[in-house]
Residue, then its C-alpha position, 0 to 999 in steps of 0.5 A: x148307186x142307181x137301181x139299174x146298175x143294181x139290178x144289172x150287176x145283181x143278174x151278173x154276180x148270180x150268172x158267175x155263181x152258177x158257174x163257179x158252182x160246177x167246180x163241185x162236179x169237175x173231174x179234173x180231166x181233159x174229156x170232163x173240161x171240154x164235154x163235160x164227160x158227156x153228161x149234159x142233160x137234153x134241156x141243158x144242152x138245148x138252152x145252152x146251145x141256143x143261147x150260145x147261137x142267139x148271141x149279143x148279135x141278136x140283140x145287137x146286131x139283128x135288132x139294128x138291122x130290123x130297124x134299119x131294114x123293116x119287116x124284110x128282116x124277117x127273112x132272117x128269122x125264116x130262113x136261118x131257123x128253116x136251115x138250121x133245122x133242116x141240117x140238124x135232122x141229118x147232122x147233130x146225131x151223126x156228130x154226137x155218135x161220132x164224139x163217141x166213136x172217136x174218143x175225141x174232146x174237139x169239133x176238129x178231132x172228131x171231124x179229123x179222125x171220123x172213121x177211126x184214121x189219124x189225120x193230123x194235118x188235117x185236125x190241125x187245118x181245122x183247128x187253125x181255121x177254128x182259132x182265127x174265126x172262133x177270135x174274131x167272133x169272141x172278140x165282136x161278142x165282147x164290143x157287143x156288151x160294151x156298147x150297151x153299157x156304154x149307152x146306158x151307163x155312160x161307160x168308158x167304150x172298154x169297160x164292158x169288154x173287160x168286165x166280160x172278159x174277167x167273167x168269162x176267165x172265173x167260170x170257164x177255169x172253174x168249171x170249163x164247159x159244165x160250167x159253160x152250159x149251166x150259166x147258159x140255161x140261166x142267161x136264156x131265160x133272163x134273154x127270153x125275159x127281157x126281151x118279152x118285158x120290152x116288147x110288152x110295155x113297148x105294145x101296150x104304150x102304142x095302145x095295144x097290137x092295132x097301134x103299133x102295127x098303125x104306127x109301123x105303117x106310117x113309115x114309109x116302105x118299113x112293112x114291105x115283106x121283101x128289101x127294097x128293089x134299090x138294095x137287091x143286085x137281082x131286083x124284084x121278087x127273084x132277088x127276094x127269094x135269093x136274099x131269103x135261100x141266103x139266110x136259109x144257109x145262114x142257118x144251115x151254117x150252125x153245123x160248121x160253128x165248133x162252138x155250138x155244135x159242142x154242146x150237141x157233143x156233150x150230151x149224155x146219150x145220143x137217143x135223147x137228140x130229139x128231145x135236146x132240139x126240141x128245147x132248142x128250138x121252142x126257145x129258138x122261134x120265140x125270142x126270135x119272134x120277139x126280138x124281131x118284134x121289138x126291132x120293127x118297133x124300135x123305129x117308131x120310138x127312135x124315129x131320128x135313124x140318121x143320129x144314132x148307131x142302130x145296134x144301140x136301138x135296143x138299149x136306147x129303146x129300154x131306157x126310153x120305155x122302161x123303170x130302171x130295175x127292169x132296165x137293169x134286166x134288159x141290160x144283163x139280157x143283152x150281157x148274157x147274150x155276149x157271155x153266153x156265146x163269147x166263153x163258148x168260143x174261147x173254150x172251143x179256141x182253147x181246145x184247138x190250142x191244146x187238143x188240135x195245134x200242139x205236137x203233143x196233148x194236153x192232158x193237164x188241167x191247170x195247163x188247159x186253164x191257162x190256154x182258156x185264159x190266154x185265149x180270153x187275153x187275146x179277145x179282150x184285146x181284138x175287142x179293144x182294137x174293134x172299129x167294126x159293126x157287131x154284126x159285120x164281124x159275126x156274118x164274116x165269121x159265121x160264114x167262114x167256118x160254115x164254109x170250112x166245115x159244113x161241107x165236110x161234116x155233110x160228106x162225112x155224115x154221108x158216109x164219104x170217105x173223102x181223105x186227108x188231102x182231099x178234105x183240105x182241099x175242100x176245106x179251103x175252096x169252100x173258103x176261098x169262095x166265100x171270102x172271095x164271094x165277099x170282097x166283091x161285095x156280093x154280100x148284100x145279094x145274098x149270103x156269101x156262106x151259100x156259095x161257099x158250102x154249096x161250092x165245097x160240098x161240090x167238090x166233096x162229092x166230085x171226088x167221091x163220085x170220080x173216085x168210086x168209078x176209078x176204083x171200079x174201073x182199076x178191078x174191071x167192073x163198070x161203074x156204078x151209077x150214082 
């Protein structure tokens, strides 16, 4: 057996003991499962959080992109970082307040029964919406780590998916979220090492900064910092900007992903937010800032971009550059990414199966248990059947539940009270528009997540205005100004 694939599954046995390690602090209760009784230390839940949002399509995804795309891809990275940020100031603390509150174990219920009112219909549009998206999402996280063996190792396309699948099933019925998170904090730090020990020998093999920046300019157009007008339907510097408030939305978009807003959920007391974020995105900017820089450079080593997929320059590149342990490392990185994100997804999915959809609650464990390995059965399975890009099916995904459920979220946290039937109707004209905004192809404009949060939100607070000057109106007051 070849130093690599030591290293490598060495990296993965260590990740799957960490996980199986929380049994010993498992209650055995729905609330311990999915929020781990809301006890998760700030630094856990920010380097949980972060590594469950920077998932295999980081490293698979985005440094594709960067290479095929240049320096412009750093709009990404400004952008998504910039609304993700901005949103968290007004949101993350409301949400954990409001888990409390609530009494709820599940992004749907807290948003459902936000000021104390059952709202079935409501918790049960939520968690459906969740289900399909959050699948989709897990099962792209799972192709994502089969191509990276598949390159290095020459493995079967399927044998990826199902080893992270088998991984997923032993910590997430061992420990459930808890069990989550730990393995989390471990995998960002083999991410955030990985991705610095290539971006490192790639530098110092051009011949330091100076080089590689000499080798980056050589390629035509590759360090203009906006796309090329060809590939923007609003050419010039105003479809930049668009392209850029695009990717701003993108990141704005982290409110509306059950999975990552989750671990903000579970931490132990709602005054410790600020120190949470500020783990999550120190982590955040750097591995973005070396997975963007490793993406520019990519180009230079594999120069030939019309014969290969280029969600595999990553792995490509590691093989060219690299001796094998640390091979082994990049490749367990890469896998870390996808199962840091991939069981995040399926205990959020199996949440709205046994907490949002069903009749009745699940309260016992080893039933829960076996909704989470249902759930994992039925990514393994989208995974096998998966003829699309990694980055094609997170974007899709990604932009579905912001459009969903950010709207929402921001009207709650703005102390709206916008009722069942009107949030369902926000709910899915937020969607409507960004899935219709996308089979138009307009995508490429500028992120189809923007139309439909901003179209959702809209229409929240038409409600919310229109209604307060017919209740004004209906006890003959003036309306108030807004």
């Amino acid at each position: 057996m070849s130093l690599t694939i030591i290293a490598f599954i060495a990296c993965l046995l260590g990740f799957t003991l960490i996980g199986l390690s929380s049994v010993n602090r498992s209650r055995g209760t729905r609330h311990d499962y999915y929020l781990a009784d809301s006890s998760v230390k700030p630094w856990l839940v920010g380097l949980s959080a972060v590594a469950t949002n920077n998932s295999g399509y980081m490293f698979i995804g985005v440094i594709g992109y960067t290479y095929a795309t240049g320096l412009a891809a750093i709009w990404l990275m400004f952008g998504w970082i910039l609304g993700d940020f901005l949103s968290s100031l007004f949101v993350h603390r409301r949400l954990r307040l409001a888990a409390t509150d609530t009494d709820e174990v599940s992004y749907a219920g807290v948003l459902a029964n936000w000021y104390g009112d059952p709202n079935r219909q409501l918790q049960r549009v939520i968690g459906l919406l969740s289900l399909l998206f959050l699948l989709t999402y897990a099962g792209a996280q799972l192709v994502a780590g089969s191509k990276a063996l598949q390159v290095l190792f020459d493995w079967p396309g399927w044998a990826g998916a199902v080893m992270g699948a088998v991984m997923v099933i032993l910590y997430c019925f061992a420990g459930g979220i808890r069990a989550s998170i730990w393995t989390d904090a471990a995998q960002s730090m083999v991410m955030i090492s990985a991705m610095a020990i290539l971006l490192t020998v790639a530098v110092t093999a051009l011949g330091g900064l100076d080089g590689a920046v000499n080798e980056l300019r050589s390629v035509e157009g590759f360090l203009n910092w906006f796309p090329a007008d060809d590939s923007l339907v609003i050419p010039g510097a105003i479809g930049g900007l668009l392209f850029a408030a695009g990717w701003m939305f993108a990141g704005l978009s982290v409110i509306g992903q059950p999975h990552i807003m989750v671990r903000f959920m579970a931490l132990e007391d709602a005054s410790e937010m600020t120190r949470a974020r500020l783990w999550y995105y120190l982590w955040y900017l750097v591995f973005y800032c070396l997975a963007t820089g490793v993406g520019l450079l990519s180009r230079v080593y594999l120069a030939d971009s019309g014969s290969f997929d280029a969600e595999l320059a990553l792995p490509m590149m590691a093989v060219e550059l690299l001796p094998p342990v640390l091979v082994g490392l990049v490749l367990a990185g890469i896998f870390a990414a996808t199962m840091s994100t991939a069981d995040s997804l399926i205990l959020s999915c199996s949440a709205a199966i046994t907490h949002d959809l069903l009749p009745h609650r699940i309260e016992k464990t080893h039933l829960i248990k076996a909704a989470t390995v249902l759930i994992t059965g039925c990514a393994l399975g989208l995974a096998l059947l998966n003829n699309d890009s990694v980055f094609s099916l997170v974007v899709l995904a990604w932009s579905g539940l912001a459009s969903a459920f950010a709207p929402l979220l921001l009207s709650l946290c703005l102390g709206w009270k916008p009722g069942q039937m009107k949030s369902l109707i926000a709910i899915l004209f937020g969607l409507a528009v960004a899935l219709g905004w996308r089979s138009l192809g307009l995508q490429d404009a500028i992120y189809e997540g923007f139309p439909g949060i901003v179209s959702g939100f809209l229409l929240l607070a038409l409600f919310h205005f229109t209604g307060r000057e017919r209740a004004h109106q209906s006890r003959g007051q003036p309306a108030a100004s807004p």
